[in-house]
C-alpha positions in Angstrom: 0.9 23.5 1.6 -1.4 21.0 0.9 -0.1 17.2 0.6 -0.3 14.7 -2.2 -0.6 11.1 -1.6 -0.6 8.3 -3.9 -2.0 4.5 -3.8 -0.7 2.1 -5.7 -2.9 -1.0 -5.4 -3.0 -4.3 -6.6 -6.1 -5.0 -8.2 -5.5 -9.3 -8.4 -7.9 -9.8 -5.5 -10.5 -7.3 -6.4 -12.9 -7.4 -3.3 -9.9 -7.1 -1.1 -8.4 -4.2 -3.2 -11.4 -2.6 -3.1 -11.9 -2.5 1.1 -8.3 -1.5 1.0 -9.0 1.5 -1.0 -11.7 2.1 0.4 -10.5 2.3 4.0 -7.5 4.6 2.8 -9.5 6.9 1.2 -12.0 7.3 4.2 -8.8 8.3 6.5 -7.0 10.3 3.7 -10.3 12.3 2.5 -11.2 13.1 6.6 -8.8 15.0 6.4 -8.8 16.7 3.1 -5.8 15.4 1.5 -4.9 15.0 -2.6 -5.1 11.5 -3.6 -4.4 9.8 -6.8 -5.0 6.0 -7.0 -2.7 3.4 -9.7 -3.7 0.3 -9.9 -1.3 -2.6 -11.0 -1.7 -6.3 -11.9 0.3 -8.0 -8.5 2.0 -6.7 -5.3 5.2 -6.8 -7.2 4.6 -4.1 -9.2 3.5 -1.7 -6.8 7.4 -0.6 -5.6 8.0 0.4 -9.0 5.3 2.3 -9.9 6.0 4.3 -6.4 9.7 4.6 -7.9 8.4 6.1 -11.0 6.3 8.8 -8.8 8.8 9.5 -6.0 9.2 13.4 -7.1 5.4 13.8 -7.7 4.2 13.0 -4.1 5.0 13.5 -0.7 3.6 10.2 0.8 2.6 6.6 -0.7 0.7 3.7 0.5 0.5 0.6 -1.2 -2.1 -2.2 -1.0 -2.5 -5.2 -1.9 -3.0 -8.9 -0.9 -0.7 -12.2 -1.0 -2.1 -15.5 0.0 0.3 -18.3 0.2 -0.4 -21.2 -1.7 1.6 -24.5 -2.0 5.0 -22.9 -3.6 7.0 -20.9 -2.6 6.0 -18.0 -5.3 4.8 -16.3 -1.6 7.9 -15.8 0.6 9.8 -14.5 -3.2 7.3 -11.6 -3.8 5.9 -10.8 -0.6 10.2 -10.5 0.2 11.1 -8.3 -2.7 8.1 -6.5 -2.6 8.5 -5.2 1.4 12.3 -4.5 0.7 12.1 -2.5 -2.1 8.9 -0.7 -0.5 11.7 -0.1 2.4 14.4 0.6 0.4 12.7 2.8 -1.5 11.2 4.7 1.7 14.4 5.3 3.2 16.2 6.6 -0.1 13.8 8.8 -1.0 12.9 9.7 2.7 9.2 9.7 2.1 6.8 7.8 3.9 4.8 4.3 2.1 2.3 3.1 4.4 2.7 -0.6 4.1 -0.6 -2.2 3.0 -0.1 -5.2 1.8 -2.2 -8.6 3.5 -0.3 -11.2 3.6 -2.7 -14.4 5.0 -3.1 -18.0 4.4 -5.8 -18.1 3.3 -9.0 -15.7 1.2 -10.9 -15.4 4.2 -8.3 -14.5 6.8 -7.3 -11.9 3.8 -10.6 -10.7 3.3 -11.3 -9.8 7.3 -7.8 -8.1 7.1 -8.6 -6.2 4.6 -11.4 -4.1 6.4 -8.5 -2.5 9.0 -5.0 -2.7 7.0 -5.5 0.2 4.3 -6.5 2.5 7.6 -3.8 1.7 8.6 -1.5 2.0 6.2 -2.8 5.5 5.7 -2.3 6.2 9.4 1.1 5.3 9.6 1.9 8.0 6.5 0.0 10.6 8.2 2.2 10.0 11.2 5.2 9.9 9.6 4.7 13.2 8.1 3.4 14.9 11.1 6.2 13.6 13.2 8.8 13.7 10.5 
């Protein structure tokens, strides 16, 4: 049977979205997989649009980026947003490959973002081989 995967990015840094995806896609489509891609506003959307699709899928990744900046708007949603990702992954028992850059600044971000959504995928892949 052949597995369905979804990616839920965040599409608020778009260059950085974009080599997230695209890196995701390159280690999902090696390998002939069904993908569907959501895109949502910020990071702290993504959990809930997995939540929604939880029955549809067998395996999630979401991406996305979070720079900190000088409040403290970046410990709150980069917090609920990787706890709900976890809660949600050990509820449902289905792996989310955990995308999501967190950096300091746009251009740490930016050189993240050409390895993270690889291995985000990865880490799905392995789960569900090893599972």
């Amino acid at each position: 049977m052949k597995k369905k995967f979804l990616i839920v990015a965040s599409d608020y840094y778009k260059d950085i979205t974009k080599n997230l995806i695209s890196n995701s896609l390159k280690k999902l489509k090696s390998i002939k997989r069904n993908i569907t891609i959501i895109k949502v506003p910020g990071t702290f959307e993504i959990p809930v649009v997995i939540s929604k699709n939880l029955k549809r899928f067998d395996g999630f990744i979401a991406l996305g980026c979070v720079i900190k900046g000088q409040t403290p708007h970046f410990d709150f949603i980069c917090n609920a947003t990787f706890i709900s990702l976890s809660d949600l992954s050990t509820k449902s028992k289905k792996p989310i490959g955990n995308g999501i850059i967190t950096a300091l600044n746009i251009s740490q971000a930016k050189k993240r973002s050409h390895v993270k959504g690889e291995e985000a995928a990865n880490a799905v892949l392995e789960v569900i081989k090893n599972g």
